[in-house]
C-alpha positions as CSV (number, residue, x, y, z in Angstrom):
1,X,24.7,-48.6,-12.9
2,X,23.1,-49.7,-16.5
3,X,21.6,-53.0,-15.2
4,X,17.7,-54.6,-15.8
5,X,16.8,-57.0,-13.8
6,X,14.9,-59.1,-16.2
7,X,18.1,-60.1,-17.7
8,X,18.9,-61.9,-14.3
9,X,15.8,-63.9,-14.9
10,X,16.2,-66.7,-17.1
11,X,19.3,-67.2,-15.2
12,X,17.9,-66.9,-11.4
13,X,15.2,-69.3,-12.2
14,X,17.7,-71.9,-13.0
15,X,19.8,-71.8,-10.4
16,X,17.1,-71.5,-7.8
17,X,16.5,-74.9,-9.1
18,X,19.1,-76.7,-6.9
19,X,18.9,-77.8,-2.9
20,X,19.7,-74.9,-0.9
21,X,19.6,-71.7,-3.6
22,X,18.4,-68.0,-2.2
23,X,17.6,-65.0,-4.3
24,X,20.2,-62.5,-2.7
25,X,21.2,-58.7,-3.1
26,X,24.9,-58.6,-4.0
27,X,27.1,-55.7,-5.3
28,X,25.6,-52.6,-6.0
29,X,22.6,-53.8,-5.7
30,X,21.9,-56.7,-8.3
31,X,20.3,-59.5,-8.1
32,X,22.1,-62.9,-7.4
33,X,22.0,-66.1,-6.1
34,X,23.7,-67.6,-3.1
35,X,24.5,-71.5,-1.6
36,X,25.0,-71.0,1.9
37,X,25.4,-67.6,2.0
38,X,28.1,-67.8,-0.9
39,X,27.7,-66.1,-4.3
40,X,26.7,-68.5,-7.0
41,X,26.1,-66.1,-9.7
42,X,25.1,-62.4,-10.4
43,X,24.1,-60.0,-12.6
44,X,27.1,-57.5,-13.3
45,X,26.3,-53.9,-12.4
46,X,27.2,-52.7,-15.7
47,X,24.2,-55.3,-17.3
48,X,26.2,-56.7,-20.3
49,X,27.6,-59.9,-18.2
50,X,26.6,-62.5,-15.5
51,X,29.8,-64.0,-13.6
52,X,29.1,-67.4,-12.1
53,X,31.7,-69.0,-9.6
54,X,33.3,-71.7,-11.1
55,X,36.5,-73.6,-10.3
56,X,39.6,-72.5,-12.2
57,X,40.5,-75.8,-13.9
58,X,36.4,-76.3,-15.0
59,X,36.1,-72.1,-15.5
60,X,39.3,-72.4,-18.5
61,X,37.9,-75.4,-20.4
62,X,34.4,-74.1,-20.8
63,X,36.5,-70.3,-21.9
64,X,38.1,-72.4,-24.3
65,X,35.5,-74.4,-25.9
66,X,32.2,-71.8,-25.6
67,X,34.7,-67.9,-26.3
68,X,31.2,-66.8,-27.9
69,X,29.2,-67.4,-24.2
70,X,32.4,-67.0,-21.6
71,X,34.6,-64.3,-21.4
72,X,37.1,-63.1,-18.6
73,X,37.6,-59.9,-17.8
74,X,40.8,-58.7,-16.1
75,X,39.2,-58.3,-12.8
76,X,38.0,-62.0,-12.2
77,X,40.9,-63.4,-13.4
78,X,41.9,-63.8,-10.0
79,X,38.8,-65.4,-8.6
80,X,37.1,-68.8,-9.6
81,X,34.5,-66.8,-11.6
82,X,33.8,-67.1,-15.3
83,X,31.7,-64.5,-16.8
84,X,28.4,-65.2,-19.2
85,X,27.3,-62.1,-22.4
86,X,23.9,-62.0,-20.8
87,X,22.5,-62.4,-24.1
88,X,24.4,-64.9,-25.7
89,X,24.1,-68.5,-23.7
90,X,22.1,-71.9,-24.7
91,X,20.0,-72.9,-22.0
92,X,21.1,-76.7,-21.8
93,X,24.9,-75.0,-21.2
94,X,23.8,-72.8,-18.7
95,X,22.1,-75.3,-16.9
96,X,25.1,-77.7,-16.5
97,X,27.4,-74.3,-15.9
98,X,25.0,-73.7,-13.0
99,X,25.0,-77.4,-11.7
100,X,28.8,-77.3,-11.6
101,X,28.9,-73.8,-9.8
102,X,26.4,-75.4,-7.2
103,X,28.4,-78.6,-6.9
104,X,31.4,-76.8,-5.7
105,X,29.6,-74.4,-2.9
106,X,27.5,-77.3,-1.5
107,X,29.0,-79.8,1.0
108,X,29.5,-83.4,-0.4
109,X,26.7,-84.3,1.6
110,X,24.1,-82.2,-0.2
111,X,25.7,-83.1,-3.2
112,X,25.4,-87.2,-2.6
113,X,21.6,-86.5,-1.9
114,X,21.5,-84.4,-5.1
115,X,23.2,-87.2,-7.6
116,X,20.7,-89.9,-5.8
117,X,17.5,-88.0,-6.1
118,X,18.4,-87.4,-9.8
């Protein structure tokens, strides 16, 4: 495992933004972030990626317009994941990639009182 968690950081800090975020463990130890006990995002244990959850139909438009930020490898492309070059992301793009990933593990519920508190 070739992973530093300061490369997490930037990353955590943002999604710990939204209702109802938690610093987790996850996979071989790396640092993540979960929605109701649900993985939100990670950083990969081999440090060069961080795969947030993200529907399919949302995950292939941002692969197609951002190739230089997203990448999938063959192991997520099964699973509503998309996967972020840890050093390679704009912060405004990460932010909205984070809102949609916490959209679709909250219930509409916390989601209503999210949109009318913003």
């Amino acid at each position: 495992m070739k992973f530093n968690y300061a490369d997490f950081e930037v990353v955590k800090n943002i999604a710990l933004t939204f209702p109802n975020t938690e610093e987790s463990v996850s996979h071989e130890g790396t640092p993540s972030v979960k929605v109701r006990g649900k993985l939100m995002c990670r950083l990969h244990d081999s440090g060069e990626f961080i795969p947030i959850r993200l529907d399919f139909e949302i995950r292939d438009k941002y692969l197609d317009s951002h190739p230089e930020i997203f990448h999938l490898p063959d192991h997520f492309k099964a699973y509503p994941y998309i996967c972020m070059w840890i050093h390679n992301y704009n912060r405004k793009l990460l932010t909205e990639i984070l809102e949609l990933s916490w959209k679709g593990l909250s219930t509409k519920k916390q989601v209503k009182e999210y949109e009318e508190r913003k």
